[in-house]
N, C-alpha and C positions, 0 to 999 in steps of 0.2 A: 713448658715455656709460658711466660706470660706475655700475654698478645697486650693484656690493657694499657702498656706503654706505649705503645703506636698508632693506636686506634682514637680516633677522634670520637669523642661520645657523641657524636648526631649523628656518626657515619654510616650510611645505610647499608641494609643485608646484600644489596648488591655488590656496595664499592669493597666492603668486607671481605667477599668470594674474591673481585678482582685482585686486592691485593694481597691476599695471603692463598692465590692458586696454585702454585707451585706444585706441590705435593698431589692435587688431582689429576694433572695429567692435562698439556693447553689444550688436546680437541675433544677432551671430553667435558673440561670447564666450557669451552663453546658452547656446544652444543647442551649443558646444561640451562646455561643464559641463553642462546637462542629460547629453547622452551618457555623461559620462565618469562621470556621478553613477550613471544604472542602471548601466553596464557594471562598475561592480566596487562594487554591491551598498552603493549609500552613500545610497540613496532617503531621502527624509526622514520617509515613513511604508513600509516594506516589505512591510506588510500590505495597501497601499494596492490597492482591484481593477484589474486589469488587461484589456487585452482579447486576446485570443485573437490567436493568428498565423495559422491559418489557418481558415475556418468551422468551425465547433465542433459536435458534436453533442448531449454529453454537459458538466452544469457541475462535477459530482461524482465521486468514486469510492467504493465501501464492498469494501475488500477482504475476506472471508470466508477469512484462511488454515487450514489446515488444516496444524497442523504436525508434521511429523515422516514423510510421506509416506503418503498414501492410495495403495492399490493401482489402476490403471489398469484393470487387467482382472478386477478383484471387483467394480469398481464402472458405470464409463460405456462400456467399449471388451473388447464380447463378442469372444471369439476362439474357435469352434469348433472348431478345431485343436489346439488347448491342452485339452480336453474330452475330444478323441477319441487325444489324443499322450499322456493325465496316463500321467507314471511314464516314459517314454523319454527319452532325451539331445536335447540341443537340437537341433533338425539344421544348425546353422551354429556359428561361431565365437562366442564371448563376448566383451567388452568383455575390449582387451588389460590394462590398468585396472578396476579391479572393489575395493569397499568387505571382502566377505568372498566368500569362496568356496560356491559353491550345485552341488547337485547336477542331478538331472531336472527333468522338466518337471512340474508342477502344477497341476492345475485348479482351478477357482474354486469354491469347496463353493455357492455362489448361482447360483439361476436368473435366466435375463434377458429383459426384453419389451420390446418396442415398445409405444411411448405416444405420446397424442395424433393430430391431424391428420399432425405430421410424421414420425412412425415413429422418434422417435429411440429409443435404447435405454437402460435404465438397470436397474441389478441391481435384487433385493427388499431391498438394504439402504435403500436411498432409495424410499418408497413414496410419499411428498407430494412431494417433488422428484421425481418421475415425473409425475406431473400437472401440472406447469408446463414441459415441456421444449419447447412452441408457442411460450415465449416465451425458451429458451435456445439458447446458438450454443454447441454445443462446438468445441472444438480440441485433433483426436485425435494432433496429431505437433506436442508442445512437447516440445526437448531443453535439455540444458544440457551440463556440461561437469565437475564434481567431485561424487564419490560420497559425500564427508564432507557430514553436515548444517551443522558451521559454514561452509563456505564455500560450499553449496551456499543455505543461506539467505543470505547476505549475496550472493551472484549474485542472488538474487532480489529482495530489497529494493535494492539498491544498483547492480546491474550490474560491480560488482567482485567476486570473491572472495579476494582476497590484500592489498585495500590498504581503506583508511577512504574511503570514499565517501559524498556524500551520499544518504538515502533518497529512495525515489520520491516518497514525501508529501511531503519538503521540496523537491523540483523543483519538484513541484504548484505547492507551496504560491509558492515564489520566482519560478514562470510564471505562475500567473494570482492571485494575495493569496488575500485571504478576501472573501467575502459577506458575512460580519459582523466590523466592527471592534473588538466586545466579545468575539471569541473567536480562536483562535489558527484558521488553516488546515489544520490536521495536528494531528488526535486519533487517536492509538492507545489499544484497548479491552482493557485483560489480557493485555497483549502479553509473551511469552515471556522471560527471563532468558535461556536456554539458547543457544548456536546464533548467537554474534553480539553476543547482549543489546542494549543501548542502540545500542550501534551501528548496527543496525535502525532505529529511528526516529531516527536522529540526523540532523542537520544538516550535522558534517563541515565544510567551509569554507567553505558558504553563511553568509549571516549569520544570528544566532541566533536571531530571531525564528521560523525557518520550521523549527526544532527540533520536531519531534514533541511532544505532550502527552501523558502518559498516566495513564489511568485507572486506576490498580492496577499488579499484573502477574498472573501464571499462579497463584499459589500464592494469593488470596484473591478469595473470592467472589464474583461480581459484583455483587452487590447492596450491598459492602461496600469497591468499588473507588471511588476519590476522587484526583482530582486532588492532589498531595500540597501542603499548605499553606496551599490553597484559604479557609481562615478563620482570621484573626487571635484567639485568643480573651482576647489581652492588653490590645487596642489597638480603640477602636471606630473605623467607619469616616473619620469628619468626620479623627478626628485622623491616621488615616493617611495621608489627601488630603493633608492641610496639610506633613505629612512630605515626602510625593510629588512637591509642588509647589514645596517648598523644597529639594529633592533636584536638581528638572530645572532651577531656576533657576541654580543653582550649576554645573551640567554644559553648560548653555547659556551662560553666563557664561567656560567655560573654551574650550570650540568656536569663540566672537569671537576669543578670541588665538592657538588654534591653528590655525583653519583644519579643514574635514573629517576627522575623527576616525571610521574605521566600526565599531569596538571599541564606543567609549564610545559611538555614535550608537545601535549594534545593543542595549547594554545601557537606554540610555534609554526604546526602545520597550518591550523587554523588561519593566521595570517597571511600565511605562504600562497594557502591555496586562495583565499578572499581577494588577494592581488591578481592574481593568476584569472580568476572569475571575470574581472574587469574588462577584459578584451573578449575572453570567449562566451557569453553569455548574452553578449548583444549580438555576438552572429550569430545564436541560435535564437534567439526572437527577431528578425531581420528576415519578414515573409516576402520581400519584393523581389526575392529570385523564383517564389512559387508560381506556373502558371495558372491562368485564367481556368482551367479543366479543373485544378487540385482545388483551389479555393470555391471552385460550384460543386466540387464532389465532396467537401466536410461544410455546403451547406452557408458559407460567409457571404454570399451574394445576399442572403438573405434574413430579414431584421428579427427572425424566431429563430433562427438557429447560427445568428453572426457572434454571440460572445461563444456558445460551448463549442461551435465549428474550430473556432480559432485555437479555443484551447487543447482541443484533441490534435488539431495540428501542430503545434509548440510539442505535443505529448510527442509526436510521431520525431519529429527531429530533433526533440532530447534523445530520444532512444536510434538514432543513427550515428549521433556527437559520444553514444559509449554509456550515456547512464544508466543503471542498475534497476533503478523502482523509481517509476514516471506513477504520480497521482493526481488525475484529473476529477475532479469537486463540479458536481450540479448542485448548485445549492444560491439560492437569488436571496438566500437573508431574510427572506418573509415567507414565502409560503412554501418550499422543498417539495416532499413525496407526502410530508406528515398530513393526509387527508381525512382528520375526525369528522369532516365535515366535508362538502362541497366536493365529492369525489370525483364525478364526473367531471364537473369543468374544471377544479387543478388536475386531475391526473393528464388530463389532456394538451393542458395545459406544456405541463414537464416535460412528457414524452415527445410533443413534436418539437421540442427546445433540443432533445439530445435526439433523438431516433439517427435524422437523415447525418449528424456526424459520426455517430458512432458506424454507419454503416458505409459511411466514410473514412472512418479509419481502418477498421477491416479490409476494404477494397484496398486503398494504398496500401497497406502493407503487403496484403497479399502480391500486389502487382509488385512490390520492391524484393520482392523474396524475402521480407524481413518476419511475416506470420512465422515459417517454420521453427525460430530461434525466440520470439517473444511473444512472452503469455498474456491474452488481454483478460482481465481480471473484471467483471459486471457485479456490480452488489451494493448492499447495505447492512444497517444494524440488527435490522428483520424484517419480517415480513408486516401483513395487516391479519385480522380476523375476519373468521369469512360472515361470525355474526358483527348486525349494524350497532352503531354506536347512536348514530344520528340517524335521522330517514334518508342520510344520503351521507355516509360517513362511517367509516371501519377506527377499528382501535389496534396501537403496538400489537405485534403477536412473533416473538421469539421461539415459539415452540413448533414451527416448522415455514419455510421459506425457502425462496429460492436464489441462485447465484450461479453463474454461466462462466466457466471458461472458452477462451478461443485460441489460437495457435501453442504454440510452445510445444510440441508432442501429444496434446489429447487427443483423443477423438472426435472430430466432427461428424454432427450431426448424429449426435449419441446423446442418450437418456440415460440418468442412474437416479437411482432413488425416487424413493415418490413421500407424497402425503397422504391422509385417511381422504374417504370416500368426499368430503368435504372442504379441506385443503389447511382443518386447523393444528394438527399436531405432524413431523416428521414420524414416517410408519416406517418405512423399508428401507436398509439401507441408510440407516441414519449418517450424517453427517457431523460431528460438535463442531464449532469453529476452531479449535485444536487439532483436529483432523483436518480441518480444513488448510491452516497453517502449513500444516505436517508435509500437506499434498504441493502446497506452492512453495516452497523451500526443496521438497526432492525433485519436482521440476526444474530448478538451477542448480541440484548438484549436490545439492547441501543436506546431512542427516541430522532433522531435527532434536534427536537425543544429544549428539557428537558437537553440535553446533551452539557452545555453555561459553556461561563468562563469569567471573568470581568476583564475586560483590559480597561486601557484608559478612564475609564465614561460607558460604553456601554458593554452590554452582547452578546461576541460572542460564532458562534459555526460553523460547517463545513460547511453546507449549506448555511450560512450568512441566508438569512429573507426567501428561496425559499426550493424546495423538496419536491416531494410528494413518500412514500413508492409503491414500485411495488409488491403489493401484491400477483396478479396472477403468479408469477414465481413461487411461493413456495407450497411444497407439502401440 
């Protein structure tokens, strides 16, 4: 039989199947087009919930970055040796790679205690986050692999640092939808320009829906960040529906003659859900139902911790409205964590900006039952060097560092891994940040090998070909 008399020469591989299935058999063409519809991300809602691949612990994530790099051993990871060595050479070799050149060794101008039941330790920068460490698991040996912060952040959101990759929120988002269909799965909170930019929350060749959202960026206020467009103030709503509606008929109309289009499909949702945003997204920034307690307990009563209080609170009731991966940004645009210099007064600086919300948000959730099901995620791009840069200043150090989880199924007030006697290389129990990945993805369910998207010829996913889950963190 010759088909080439029917067949429209644009006509796509799909509408091909549709029209000439006959002979396969309808629930087995089904279910071949189902398959082929998720496997290259042609869903007819992409936000649609999904269920998990393997038991789940966690439905949520709320990352807390810290950007620009907290020091290791000023903050979570005492090193005694570094104390009693300050001012002598390192006594081993230095990364043959190295961001700038550092001298001796340097102690930590902060004392350190053991807190709580489980003894863990935490400098006097974090005094409220010392009182919650029953219910935090650190992990003292997370490496990576470049000393620059742009490609050392995009390793960390993306698992790349040399090519465009999708974020982790949008694997999230593209692994398990959203909980709410009036909101996107992936909001970012004042998220950084610097270091990546958008690329960070981007999407990349996933489809567009699972694009990060973001609230503002680093350079305005949080009480003054807003979704950008979020209100029409030309157009009331009734008339932008009917626009909307005669928008998708028209796009749906053109979809019969082509055949599966995931452009124009991923742009149709896009719209769908950006109108849908409009209403629900100003209830979730809308703190005036919050009591007087909540707002002294993430710290907004007061003029050092009123922009990141606010935002961890936004963080906390994005993640009750159903979103996937909440990312909350310390980052003030001038001086972050990156202390080459003036250690003491910024790190001090930073820490009491976030400390008392973060231990703020902790406590709320815990009081809401919400810890059990949502993973709060503490880190950066690396760590610092424990040798000085300056007479009061540390340099990049990728080559071992620290990063804390809290609820989601870990274990609190658990230690894994550690660093050398000194705190500059990951020794024990190493961590990559692909392992790292590996571990926040099977906390929601998802099998970082199983969890691929086809781009390009080649099936990727966030790990790229490497990861192995850290089992032992979890209860």
């Amino acid at each position: 039989m010759n088909f080439s008399t029917n067949i429209a020469p644009n006509m796509s591989r799909r509408t091909l199947l549709q029209r000439t299935g006959v002979g396969f058999g309808a629930l087995a063409l089904a279910s071949m087009l189902a398959g082929e519809t998720v496997a290259s991300g042609e869903d007819a809602n992409p936000l649609a919930p999904k269920l998990p691949l393997v038991p789940a612990r966690a439905k949520r994530i709320i990352f807390l970055l810290m950007s620009g790099g907290p020091s290791q051993v000023d903050t979570f990871d005492p090193k005694p040796l570094l104390t009693r060595d300050d001012g002598k050479p390192l006594p081993f070799a230095k990364p043959r790679v190295q961001f700038n050149a550092t001298k001796n060794l340097l102690r930590s101008p902060w004392k350190f205690r053991q807190h709580g039941e489980s003894g863990l330790w935490a400098s006097e920068l974090f005094p409220h986050v010392a009182r919650c460490v029953d219910d935090i698991c650190m992990l003292h040996s997370c490496y990576g692999t470049n000393p620059a912060h742009g490609g050392a952040m995009m390793k960390l959101h993306t698992g790349s640092d040399s090519f465009i990759r999708p974020s982790i929120g949008s694997w999230v988002s593209y692994g398990l939808g959203t909980e709410n269909s009036n909101l996107p799965a992936f909001v970012t909170i004042c998220p950084t320009l610097a270091f990546g930019g958008v690329n960070n929350w981007s999407s990349a060749f996933l489809p567009a829906a699972h694009n990060g959202a973001s609230l503002g960026d680093a350079s305005v206020p949080s009480e003054k960040a807003r979704v950008k467009f979020i209100q029409n103030s030309k157009l009331p709503r009734e008339i932008q529906q009917l626009q909307l509606e005669r928008l998708n008929k028209l796009n749906r109309e053109h979809l019969k003659q082509t055949g599966a289009e995931a452009s124009l499909e991923a742009r149709i949702n896009s719209f769908e859900l950006a109108f849908r945003m409009q209403s629900e997204i100003p209830k979730v920034e809308d703190l005036s139902g919050e009591s007087a307690s909540t707002i002294k307990l993430y710290g907004m009563d007061q003029p050092e911790t009123k922009n990141f209080g606010r935002m961890c609170l936004l963080a906390r009731r994005f993640a009750e409205a159903g979103v996937r991966f909440i990312q909350v940004t310390h980052n003030d645009d001038k001086v972050q964590w990156d202390q080459h210099a003036n250690l003491k007064r910024d790190h001090e600086k930073n820490a009491k900006e976030v400390d008392l919300p973060i231990a703020g948000l902790l406590t709320d959730l815990k009081q809401r039952g919400l810890l059990d099901d949502t993973l709060i995620w503490w880190g950066s791009e690396f760590g610092r060097t424990p040798t000085a840069e300056t007479t009061d200043g540390r340099d990049h150090n990728p080559e071992g560092f620290t990063m804390w989880l809290a609820g989601g199924g870990t274990k609190g007030g658990f230690r894994y891994g550690s660093t050398d006697d000194y705190g500059y290389y990951a020794a024990e129990n190493k961590v990559h940040i692909h392992d790292f990945h590996a571990t926040l993805l099977h906390a929601l369910g998802l099998n970082h090998e199983q969890l691929t998207y086809r781009y390009a010829g080649r099936d990727f996913r966030l790990t790229d070909v490497e990861g192995n889950v850290v089992h032992e963190i979890f209860a």
